[in-house]
N, C-alpha and C positions, 0 to 999 in steps of 0.2 A: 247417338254418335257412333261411328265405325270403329276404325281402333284406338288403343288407350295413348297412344304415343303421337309427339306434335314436335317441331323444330324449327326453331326462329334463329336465323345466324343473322349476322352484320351490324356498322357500327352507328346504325342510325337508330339509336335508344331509343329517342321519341316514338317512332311507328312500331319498334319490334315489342314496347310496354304494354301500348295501346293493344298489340294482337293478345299477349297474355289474357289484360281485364276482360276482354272481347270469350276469350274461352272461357274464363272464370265465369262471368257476367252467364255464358248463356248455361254450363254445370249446374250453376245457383238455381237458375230459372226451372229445369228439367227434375232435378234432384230435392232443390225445395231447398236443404243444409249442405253447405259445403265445409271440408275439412281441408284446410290450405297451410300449403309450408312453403316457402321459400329458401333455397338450401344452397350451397355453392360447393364445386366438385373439389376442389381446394382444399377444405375445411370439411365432408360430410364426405362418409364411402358409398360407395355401390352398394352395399352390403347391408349399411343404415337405411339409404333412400330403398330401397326393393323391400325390406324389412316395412316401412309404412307404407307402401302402396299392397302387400299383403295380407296386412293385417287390420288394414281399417280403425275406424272408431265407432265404437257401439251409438252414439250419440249422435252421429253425424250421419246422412244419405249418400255421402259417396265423398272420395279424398281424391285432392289435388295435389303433385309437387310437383316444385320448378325448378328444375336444376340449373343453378348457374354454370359459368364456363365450363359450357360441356366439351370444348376442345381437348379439355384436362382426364377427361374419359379413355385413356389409352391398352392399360392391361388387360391381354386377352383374356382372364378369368373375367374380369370386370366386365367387359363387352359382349363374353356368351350370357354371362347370365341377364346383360340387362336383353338382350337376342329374346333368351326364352323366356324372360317374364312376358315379353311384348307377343308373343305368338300364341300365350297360354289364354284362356277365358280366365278372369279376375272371380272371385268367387265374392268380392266387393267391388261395387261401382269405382276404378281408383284411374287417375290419369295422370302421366306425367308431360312433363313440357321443357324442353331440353333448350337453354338455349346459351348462346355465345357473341362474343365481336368479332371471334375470326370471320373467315366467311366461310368456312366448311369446317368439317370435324370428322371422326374415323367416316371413312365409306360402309364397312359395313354395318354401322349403326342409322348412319343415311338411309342406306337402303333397306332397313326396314320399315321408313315412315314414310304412309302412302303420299303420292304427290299432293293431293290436295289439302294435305296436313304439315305441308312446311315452305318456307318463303325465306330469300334473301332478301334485308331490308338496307338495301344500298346506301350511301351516306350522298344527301343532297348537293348537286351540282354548287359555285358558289352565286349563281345568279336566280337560281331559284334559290336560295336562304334568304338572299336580297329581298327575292318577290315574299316571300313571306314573314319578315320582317314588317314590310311596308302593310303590310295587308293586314297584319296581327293590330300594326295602332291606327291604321282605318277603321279598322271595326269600334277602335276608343274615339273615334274620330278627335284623331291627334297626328299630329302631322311631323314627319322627321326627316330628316335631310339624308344626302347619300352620304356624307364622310360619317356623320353619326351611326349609319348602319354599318361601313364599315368597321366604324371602332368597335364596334358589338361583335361583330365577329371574330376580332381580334382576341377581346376579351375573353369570350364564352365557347364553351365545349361543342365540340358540333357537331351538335344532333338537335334535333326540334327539343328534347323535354328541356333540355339546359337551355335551348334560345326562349321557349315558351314561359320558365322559371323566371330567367333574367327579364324579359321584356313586362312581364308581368310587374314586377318590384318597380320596371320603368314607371310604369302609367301611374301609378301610385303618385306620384309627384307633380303632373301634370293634369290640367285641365282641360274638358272638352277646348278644341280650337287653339290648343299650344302649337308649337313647333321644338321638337327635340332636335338641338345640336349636338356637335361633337363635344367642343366644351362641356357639358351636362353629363356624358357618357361617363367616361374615369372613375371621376368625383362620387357618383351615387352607385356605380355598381361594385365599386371597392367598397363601399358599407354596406351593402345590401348583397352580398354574393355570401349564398350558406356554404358551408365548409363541407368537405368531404371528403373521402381516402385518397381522391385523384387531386385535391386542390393541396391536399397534402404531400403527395409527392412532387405535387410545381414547387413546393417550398422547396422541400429537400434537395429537389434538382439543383436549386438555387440558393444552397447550399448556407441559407436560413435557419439556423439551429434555433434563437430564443421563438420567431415565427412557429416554428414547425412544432415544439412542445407545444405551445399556445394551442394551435390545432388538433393534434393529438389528446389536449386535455379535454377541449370542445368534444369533440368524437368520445372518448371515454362516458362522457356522460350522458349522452343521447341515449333513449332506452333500444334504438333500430341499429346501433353498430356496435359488434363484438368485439375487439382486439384480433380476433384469429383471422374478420373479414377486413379490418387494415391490413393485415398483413397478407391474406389472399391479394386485397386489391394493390398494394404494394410490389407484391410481387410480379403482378400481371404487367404491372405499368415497366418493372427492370424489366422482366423480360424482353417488351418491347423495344427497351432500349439496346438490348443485347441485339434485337432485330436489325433495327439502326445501324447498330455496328457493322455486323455483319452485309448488309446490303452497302456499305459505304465503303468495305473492304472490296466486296465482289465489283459496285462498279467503279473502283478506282476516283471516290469522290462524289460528292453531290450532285445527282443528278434528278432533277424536280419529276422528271414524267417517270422515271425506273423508281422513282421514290414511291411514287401514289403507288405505281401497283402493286407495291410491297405495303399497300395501307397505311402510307403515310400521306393524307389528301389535304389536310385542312389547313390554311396556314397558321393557326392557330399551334397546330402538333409539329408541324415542322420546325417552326420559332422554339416552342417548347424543348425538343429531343436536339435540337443541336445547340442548345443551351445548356444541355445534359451531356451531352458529347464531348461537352469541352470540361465539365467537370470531373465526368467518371470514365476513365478509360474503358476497353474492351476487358480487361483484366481486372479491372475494378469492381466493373458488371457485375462477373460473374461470382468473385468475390461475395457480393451483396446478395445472390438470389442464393449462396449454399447458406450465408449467416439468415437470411429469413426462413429459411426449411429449417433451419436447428433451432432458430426462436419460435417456430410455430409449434414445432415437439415439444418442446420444453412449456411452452402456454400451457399445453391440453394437461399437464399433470400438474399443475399448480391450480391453488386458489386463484380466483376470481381480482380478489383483493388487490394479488402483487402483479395483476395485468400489466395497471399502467408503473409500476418501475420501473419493468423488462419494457416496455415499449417505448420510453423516454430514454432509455438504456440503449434499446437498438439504432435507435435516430442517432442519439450521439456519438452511436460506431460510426452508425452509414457516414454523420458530415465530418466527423470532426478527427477520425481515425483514419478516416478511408480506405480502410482496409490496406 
């Protein structure tokens, strides 16, 4: 492989996943042991991430990390030195993998990763979701109607790995030669949809306190989610909304096509953020992303233990205080 740096922006999770495993998968193959972190800009410094892609692991043939929301990569110290790690020969086999929902991130980190080491993964048209929907329980050879695919989209996040999750838990329930209706949709994908920092904030949007601890507790105990990455993810989803705002400000009101291009495409998020619109002011917003910077501070020097009080803690500001 050429150089050690790779970049996947956009909010189409599903394919931007697949390209990760896709470089892990061939690392593994070339190197024999791989040394893999998964790390998010949020929550891990420059400073941390460059510290293990130079020092390696005696144990391992070569190290991988993936930094998440690399948009959050801003400080010019931050960005010369990740500059000249990237230009430097590694004295360990080590690779980093930068990626984001934005759809870009600073340029001059852009430009140092060669073209054929990074890709926007667009978020799918809504007639091709359709088309692969329908194709997804062909393959089950199970048969489902168009309002049933619509309420799936309704439903579920959009991107393929969330349509791929959901549809999958579908077929679960049906037999070769069913037909999936709309009626069937709701009903099974409300007990069967896994919780997550994002399904967490549709609660809170929704201004769901007993709901949103429930969740929150779910999350706490998963050994794959930290406190400090709900609150990363938490924060990304205000932000967004802060984004909302302000594009609703500039164009004087809802406007569906100046909306998409501000990355609001699905009507799944649109329904979402002006259901959030109507709860949290522009001032409220902003309100919530300074109280989530000072509860992520406050995280990193406490035990482990007292996570979830502070994080049960913080929910009950965001609804019930509202700042």
């Amino acid at each position: 492989m050429g150089s050690p740096i790779y970049l996947f922006t956009g909010t189409e999770i599903g394919e931007r996943t697949s390209a990760v495993t896709k470089i892990k998968n061939e690392l593994t193959k070339q190197y024999g042991t791989l040394d893999f972190h998964n790390l998010y800009a949020d929550s891990s410094s420059i400073q941390q991430v460059l510290s293990l892609l130079q020092t390696g692991n005696l144990f391992m043939s070569a190290l991988c990390v993936v930094l998440n929301n690399a948009e959050e990569v801003k400080k010019a110290d931050d960005i010369e030195a990740l500059i000249k790690w990237a230009s430097e020969k590694p004295a360990f086999p080590s690779f980093l993998i930068l990626t984001s929902d934005a759809y870009s991130i600073n340029k001059k980190i852009e430009n140092i990763v060669p073209k054929n080491q990074k890709q926007i993964f667009w978020e799918m048209f809504e007639n091709k979701k359709q088309e692969w929907i329908r194709s997804f329980f062909a393959k089950e050879k199970i048969k489902i109607t168009d309002n049933a695919i619509e309420d799936i989209l309704q439903l579920v996040e959009n991107n393929t790995q969330a349509l791929k999750t959901s549809c999958s838990h579908l077929s679960l329930f049906f037999d070769e030669g069913a037909v999936i209706e709309d009626k069937n949709i709701e009903n099974i994908l409300s007990h069967t949809k896994e919780e997550n920092p994002f399904t967490l904030f549709d609660s809170i949007l929704r201004l769901n306190l007993q709901k949103s601890i429930t969740i929150s507790q779910k999350l706490m105990q998963t050994k794959n989610t930290s406190c400090i990455q709900i609150i990363s993810a938490l924060t990304y989803s205000f932000r967004r909304l802060l984004d909302w705002h302000n594009a609703i400000k500039e164009f004087g009101g809802f406007d569906e096509f100046n909306m998409k291009k501000k990355g609001f495409t699905s009507k799944t998020m649109i329904t979402q953020y002006k259901t959030a619109e109507k709860n949290f002011s522009i001032e409220e917003t902003r309100n919530i992303l300074a109280l989530l910077t000072s509860f992520d501070y406050e995280m990193r020097g406490l035990p482990v233990p007292l996570h979830n009080v502070l994080l049960d803690q913080l929910i009950y500001c965001i609804i019930k205080k509202r700042l």
